[in-house]
LOMAR-793904 format. One record per residue (C-alpha): residue number from 1; x, z, y. Coordinates in steps of 0.5 Angstrom, whole numbers, plus 2048, in hexadecimal, padded with zeros to 3 digits. Each point is the difference from the previous one (the first is absolute). Layout:
// residues N
(NUM (X Z Y)),
...
//
This chain:
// residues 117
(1 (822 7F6 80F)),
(2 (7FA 805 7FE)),
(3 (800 804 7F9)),
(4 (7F8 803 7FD)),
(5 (801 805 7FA)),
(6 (7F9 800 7FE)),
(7 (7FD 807 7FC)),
(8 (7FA 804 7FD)),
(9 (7FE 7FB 7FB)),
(10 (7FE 802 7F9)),
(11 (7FA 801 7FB)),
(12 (7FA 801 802)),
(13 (7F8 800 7FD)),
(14 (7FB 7FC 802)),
(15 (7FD 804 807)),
(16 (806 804 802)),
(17 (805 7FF 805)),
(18 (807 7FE 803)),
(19 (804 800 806)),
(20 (806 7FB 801)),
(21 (806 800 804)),
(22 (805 7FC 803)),
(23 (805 802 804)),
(24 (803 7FB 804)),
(25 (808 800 802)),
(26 (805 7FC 804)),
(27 (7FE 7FC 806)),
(28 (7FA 803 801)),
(29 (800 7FF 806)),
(30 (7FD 7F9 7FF)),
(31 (7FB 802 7FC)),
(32 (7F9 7FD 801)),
(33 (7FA 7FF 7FB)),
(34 (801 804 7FA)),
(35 (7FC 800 7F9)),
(36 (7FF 800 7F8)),
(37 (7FF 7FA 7FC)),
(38 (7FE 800 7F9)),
(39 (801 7FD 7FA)),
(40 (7FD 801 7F8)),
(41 (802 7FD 7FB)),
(42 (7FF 7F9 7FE)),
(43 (7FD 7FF 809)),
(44 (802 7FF 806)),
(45 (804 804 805)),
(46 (7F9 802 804)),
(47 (800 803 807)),
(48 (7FD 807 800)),
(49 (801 802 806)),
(50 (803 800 807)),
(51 (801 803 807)),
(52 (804 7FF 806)),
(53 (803 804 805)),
(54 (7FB 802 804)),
(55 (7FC 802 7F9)),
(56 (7FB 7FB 800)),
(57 (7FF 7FF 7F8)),
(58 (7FD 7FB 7FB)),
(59 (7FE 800 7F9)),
(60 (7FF 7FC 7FA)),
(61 (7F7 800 7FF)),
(62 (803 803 7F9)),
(63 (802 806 802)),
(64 (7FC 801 807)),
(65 (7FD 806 800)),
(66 (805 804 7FB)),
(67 (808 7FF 803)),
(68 (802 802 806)),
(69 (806 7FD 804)),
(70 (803 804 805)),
(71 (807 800 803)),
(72 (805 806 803)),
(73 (804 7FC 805)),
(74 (805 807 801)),
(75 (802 800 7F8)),
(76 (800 7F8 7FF)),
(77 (7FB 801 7FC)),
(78 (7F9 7FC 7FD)),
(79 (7FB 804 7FB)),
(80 (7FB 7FD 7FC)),
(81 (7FB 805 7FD)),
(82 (7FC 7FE 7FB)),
(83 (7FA 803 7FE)),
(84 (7FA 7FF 7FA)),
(85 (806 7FC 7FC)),
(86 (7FD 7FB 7FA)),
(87 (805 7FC 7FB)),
(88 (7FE 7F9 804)),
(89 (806 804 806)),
(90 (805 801 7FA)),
(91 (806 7FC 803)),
(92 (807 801 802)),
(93 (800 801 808)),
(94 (804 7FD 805)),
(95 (801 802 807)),
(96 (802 7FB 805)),
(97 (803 801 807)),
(98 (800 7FA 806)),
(99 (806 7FF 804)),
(100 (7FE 7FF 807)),
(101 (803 7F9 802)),
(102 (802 7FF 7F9)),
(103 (7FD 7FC 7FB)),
(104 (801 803 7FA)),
(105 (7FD 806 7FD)),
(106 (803 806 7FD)),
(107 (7FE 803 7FA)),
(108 (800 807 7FC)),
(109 (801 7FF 7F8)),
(110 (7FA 801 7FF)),
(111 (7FC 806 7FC)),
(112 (7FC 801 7F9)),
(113 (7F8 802 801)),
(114 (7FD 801 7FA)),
(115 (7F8 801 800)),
(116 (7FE 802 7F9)),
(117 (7F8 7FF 7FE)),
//
């Protein structure tokens, strides 16, 4: 199994920026494609954004631009720095993690980002 702790959420004004963590442990090892998800209140979990081991990255046309994935495969551990943050990217995010030769995907327990206006 595999188990992701996300942190650096929080309240933040319209403009400003955050940086999320998430720190993967357990059997790493199998670890392939990595990513953050969002889901806001009353919608749907959305893709944010994704990148393999390799570092190819794709991003959601929303946040294009202003997020920026990254990934430190020494420490296990994915980024997403947020920048020019507006209210529509207050979400709780989640991190994932795909196994390779698994179909199930790990998930982190997700963290609050609250843009305010």
């Amino acid at each position: 199994q595999v188990q992701l702790v996300e942190s650096g959420g929080g309240l933040v004004q319209a403009g400003g920026s955050l940086r999320l963590s998430c720190a993967a442990s357990g059997s790493i090892f199998s670890i392939g494609a990595m990513g953050w998800f969002r889901q806001a209140p009353g919608k749907q979990r959305e893709l944010v954004a994704d990148i393999t081991t390799g570092g190819r990255t794709n991003y959601a046309d929303s946040v294009k631009g202003r997020f920026t994935i990254s990934r430190d495969n020494a420490k296990n551990t994915v980024y997403l720095q947020m920048n020019s943050l507006n209210a529509e990217d207050t979400a709780v995010y989640y991190c994932y993690a795909d196994r390779v030769g698994y179909v199930l995907r790990s998930w982190g327990q997700g963290t609050q980002v609250t843009v305010s206006s």
